[in-house]
C-alpha positions in Angstrom: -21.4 38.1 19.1 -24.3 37.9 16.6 -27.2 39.0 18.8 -31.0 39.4 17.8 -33.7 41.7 20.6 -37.1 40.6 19.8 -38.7 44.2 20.7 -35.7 46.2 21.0 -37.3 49.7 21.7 -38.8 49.1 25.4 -37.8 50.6 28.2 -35.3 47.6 30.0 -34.2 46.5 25.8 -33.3 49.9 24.7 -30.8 49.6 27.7 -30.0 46.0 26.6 -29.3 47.4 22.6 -26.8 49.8 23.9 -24.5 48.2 26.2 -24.8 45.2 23.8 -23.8 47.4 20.9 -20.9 49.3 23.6 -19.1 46.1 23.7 -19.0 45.5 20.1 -21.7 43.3 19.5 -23.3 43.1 16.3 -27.2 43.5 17.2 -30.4 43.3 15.5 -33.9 44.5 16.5 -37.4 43.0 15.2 -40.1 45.3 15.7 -42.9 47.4 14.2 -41.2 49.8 13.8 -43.1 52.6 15.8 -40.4 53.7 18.3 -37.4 55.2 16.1 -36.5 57.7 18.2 -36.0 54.9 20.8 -33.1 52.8 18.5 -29.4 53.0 19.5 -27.3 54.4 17.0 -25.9 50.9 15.3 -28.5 48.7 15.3 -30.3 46.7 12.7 -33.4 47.4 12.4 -36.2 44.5 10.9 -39.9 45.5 10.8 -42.4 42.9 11.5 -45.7 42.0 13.1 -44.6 40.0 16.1 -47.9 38.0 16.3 -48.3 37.2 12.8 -46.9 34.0 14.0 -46.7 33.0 10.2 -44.4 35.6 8.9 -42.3 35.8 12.1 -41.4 32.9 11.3 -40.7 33.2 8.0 -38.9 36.5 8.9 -36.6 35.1 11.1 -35.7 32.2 9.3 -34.7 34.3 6.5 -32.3 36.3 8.8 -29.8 33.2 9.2 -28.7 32.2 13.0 -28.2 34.1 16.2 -25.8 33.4 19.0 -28.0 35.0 21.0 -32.0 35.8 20.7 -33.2 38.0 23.3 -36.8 37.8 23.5 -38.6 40.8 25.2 -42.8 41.2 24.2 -43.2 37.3 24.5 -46.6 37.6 26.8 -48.5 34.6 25.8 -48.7 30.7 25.1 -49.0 32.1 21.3 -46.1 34.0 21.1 -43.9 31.6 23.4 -44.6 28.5 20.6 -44.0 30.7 17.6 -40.7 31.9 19.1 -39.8 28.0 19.3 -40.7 27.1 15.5 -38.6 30.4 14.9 -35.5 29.1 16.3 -35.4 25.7 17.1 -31.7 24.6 16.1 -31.2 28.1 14.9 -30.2 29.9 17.7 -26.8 29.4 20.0 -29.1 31.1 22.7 -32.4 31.9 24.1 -32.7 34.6 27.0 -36.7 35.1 27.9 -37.6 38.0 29.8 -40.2 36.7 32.0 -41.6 38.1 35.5 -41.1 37.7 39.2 -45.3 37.9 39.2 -45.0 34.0 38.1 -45.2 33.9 41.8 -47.8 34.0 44.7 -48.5 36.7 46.6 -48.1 36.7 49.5 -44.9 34.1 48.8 -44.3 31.7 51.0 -41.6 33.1 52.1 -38.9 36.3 51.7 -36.7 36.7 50.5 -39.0 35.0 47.2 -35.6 32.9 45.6 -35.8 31.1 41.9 -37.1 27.9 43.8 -40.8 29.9 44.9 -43.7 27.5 43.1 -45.5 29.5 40.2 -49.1 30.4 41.4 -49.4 33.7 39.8 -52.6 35.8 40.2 -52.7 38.0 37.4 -53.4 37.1 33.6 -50.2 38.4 33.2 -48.7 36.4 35.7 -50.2 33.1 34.6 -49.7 33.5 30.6 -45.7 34.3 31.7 -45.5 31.2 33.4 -47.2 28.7 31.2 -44.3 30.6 28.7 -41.2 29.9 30.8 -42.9 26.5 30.9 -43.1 25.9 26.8 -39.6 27.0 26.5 -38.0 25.0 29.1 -39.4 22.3 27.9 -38.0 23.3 24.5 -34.9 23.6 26.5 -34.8 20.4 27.7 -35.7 19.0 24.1 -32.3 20.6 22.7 -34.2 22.9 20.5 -32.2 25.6 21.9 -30.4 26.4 25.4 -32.8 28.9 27.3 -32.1 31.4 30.5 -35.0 32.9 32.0 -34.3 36.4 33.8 -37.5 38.0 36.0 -37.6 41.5 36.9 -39.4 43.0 39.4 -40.0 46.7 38.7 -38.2 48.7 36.6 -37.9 52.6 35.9 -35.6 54.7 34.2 -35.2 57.3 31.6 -37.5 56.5 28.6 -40.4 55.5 31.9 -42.4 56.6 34.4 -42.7 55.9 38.5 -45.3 53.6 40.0 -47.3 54.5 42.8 -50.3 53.1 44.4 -52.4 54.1 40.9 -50.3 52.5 38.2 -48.1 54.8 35.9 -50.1 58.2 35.5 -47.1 61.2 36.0 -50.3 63.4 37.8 -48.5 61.2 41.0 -45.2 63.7 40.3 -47.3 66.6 40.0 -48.7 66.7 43.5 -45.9 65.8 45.3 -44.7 68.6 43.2 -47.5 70.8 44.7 -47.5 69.4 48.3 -50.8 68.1 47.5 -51.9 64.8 49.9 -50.9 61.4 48.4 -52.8 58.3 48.8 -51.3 55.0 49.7 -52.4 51.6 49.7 -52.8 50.2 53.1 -51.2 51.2 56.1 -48.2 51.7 53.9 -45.9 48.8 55.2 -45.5 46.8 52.7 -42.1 46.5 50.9 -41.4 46.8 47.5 -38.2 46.7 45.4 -37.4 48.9 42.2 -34.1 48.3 39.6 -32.8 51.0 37.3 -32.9 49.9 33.6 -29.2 50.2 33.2 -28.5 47.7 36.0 -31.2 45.2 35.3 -30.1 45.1 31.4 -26.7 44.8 32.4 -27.5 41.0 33.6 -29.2 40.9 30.2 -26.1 41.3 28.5 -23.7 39.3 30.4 -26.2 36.2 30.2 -26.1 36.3 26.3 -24.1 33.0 25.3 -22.7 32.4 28.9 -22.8 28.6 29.5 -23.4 28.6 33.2 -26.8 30.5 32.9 -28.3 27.8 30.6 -31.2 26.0 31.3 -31.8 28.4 34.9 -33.6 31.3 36.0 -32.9 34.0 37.8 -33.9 37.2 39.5 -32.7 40.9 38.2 -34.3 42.9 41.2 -34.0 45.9 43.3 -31.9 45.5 45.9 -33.5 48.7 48.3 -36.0 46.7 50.3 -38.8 49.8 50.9 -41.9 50.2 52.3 -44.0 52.4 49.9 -44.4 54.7 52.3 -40.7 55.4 52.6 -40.8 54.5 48.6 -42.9 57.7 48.3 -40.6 59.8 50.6 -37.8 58.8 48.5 -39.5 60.4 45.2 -40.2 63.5 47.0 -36.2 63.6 48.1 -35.4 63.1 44.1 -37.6 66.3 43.2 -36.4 68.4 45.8 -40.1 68.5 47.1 -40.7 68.4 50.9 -42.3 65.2 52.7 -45.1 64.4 51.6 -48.2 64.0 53.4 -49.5 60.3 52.9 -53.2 59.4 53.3 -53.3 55.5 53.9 -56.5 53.9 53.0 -57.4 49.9 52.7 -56.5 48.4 49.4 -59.7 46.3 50.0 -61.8 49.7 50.1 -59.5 51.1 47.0 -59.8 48.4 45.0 -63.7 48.4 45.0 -64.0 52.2 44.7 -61.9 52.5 42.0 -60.9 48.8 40.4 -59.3 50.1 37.1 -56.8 52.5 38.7 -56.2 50.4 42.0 -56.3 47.1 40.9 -52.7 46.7 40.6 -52.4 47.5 44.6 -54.7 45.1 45.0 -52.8 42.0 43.2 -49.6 43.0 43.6 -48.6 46.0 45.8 -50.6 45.1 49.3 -48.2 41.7 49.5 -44.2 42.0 50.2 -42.1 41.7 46.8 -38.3 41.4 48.1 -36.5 38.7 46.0 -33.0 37.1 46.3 -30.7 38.3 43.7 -27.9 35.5 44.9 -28.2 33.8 41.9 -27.6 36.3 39.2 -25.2 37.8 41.2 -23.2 34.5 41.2 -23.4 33.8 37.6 -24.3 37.0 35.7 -21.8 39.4 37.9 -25.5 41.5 38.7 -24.8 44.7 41.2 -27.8 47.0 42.1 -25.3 50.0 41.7 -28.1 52.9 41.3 -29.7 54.0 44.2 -33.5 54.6 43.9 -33.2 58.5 44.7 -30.5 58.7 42.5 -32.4 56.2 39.3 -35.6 58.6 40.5 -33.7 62.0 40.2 -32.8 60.9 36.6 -36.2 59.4 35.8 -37.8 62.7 36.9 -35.7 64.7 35.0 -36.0 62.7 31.7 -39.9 63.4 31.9 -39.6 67.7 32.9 -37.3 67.9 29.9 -40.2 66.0 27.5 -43.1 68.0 29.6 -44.3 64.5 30.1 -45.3 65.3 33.9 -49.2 65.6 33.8 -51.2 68.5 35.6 -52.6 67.0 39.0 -55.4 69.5 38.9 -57.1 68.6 35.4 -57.6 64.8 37.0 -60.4 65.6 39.7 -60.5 61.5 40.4 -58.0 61.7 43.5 -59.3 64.6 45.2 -62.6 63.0 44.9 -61.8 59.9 46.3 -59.8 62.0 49.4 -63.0 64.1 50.1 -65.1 60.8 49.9 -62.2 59.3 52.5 -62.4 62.3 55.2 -66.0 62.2 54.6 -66.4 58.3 55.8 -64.0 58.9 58.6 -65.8 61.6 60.4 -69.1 59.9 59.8 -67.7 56.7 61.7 -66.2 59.0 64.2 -69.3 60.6 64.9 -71.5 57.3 64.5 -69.4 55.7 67.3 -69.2 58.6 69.6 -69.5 57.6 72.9 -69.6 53.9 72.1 -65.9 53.1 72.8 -66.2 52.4 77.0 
């Protein structure tokens, strides 16, 4: 199969590249070009501005047709219609990698299936939708067939792990050092995570497969955790004891620090468990990595790249703990003899 990865160097499509290219595929990757040491030995590479929607075009044209396009960095309305006048009649397939935040949160109901209505909160969340909406209705014009995959998160080797502050590895460090953690909420939330190897493996088997066209379908975790067991579990994969969580409301979090806790805010305070039935039906997906196991792995990656950050040269959490015991022991004090 003739297969094309628009992006190609990420952390789920590097996955993609390689198990495409381990199955004999012939593959192709358009990119910039800024992430060589990321490229699977035996693909194509093309260089190109993905958003010169112009020359993309052009570009693409020129490269004759696909079986399959795989499109990974489409984020906007932009990028969705220039992917369209790139390969309308001129592909055999269309996989988008779009987002399970095309939902609300809190979802209706759990487990979220394919059939949730899109009322997505982020800007992220809104421009994928209004994407998977473009395309299928490109779909149903016959300019191409289209499947739509959403993950949830994903982590592996070539990434980091999230935690209540985004991506920053300083969250490694002091579990590392015993150090308190801080956790959105009272911690009971659930959340899902899927290695890159098995969520790219769905990736793969969709390219060209008849029954996936014209559907969506979820590529999710299948360890349904709260995050405070989700942090346990990354202490387990570093060989560091239990460590010591600090729960504080996402409400209070997200207005004392709105850049680095926003993400709790939209996203990590509601449950995200989604039904894999579908891809599991009709792409063969199987969660096969544990998390401790996909975290082990992931951990190691970054010690052997000194990418783990020094937790003490970022004085931003232990500020915001001080300021925490601080406003606890003034409310205990100002309520003192109040509770009869």
């Amino acid at each position: 199969m003739k297969v094309l990865i628009v992006g190609g160097t990420g952390l789920i499509s590097t996955s993609i590249t390689r198990q495409l290219l381990e199955r004999g595929d012939e593959v192709t990757l358009f990119n910039r070009g800024r992430s060589e040491s990321r490229v699977p030995a035996g693909a194509r590479q093309v260089h190109g501005d993905r958003r010169d929607y112009a020359g993309f075009v052009a570009r693409m044209r020129g490269l004759g047709r696909f079986d399959c396009v795989i499109e990974m960095i489409c984020f906007t309305p932009e990028d969705a219609e220039g992917l369209i006048a790139a390969f309308r009649g001129r592909a055999g397939h269309v996989i988008f990698c779009s987002t399970v935040d095309v939902y609300a949160k809190p979802a209706d109901r759990y487990p979220v299936t394919e059939k949730e209505p899109h009322r997505p909160v982020s800007g992220y969340g809104k421009d994928k939708s209004r994407c998977e909406q473009l395309l299928m209705e490109a779909h149903a014009r016959g300019d191409f067939p289209l499947t739509i995959i959403r993950p949830a998160h994903t982590y592996g080797e070539g990434g980091a792990l999230i935690h209540t502050f985004g991506w920053s590895t300083t969250f490694l460090d002091r579990i590392r050092k015993g150090k308190r953690i801080i956790v959105h909420g009272d911690g009971s939330s659930l959340w899902v995570s899927c290695h890159i190897e098995d969520c790219a493996r769905a990736f793969a088997a969709a390219a060209g497969r008849p029954q996936a066209f014209g559907r969506a379908y979820h590529v999710t975790g299948e360890e349904w955790m709260t995050w405070n067991r989700y942090h346990a579990a990354v202490a387990e994969a570093m060989g560091a004891p239990e460590p010591q969580l600090v729960h504080i409301p996402t409400e209070l979090l997200a207005k004392a620090a709105p850049r680095r806790a926003g993400i709790a805010w939209d996203n990590f305070q509601f449950n995200n468990v989604f039904d894999n039935s579908a891809a599991r039906r009709d792409l063969g997906f199987r969660y096969t990595i544990p998390f401790v196991v996909g975290a082990r792995r992931t951990v190691q990656w970054l010690d052997s790249r000194g990418r783990i950050e020094d937790s003490d040269k970022d004085p931003f959490y232990d500020r915001l703990l001080s300021a925490w015991d601080r406003l606890g022991a003034s409310l205990a004090d100002e309520m003192k003899g109040l509770d009869v």
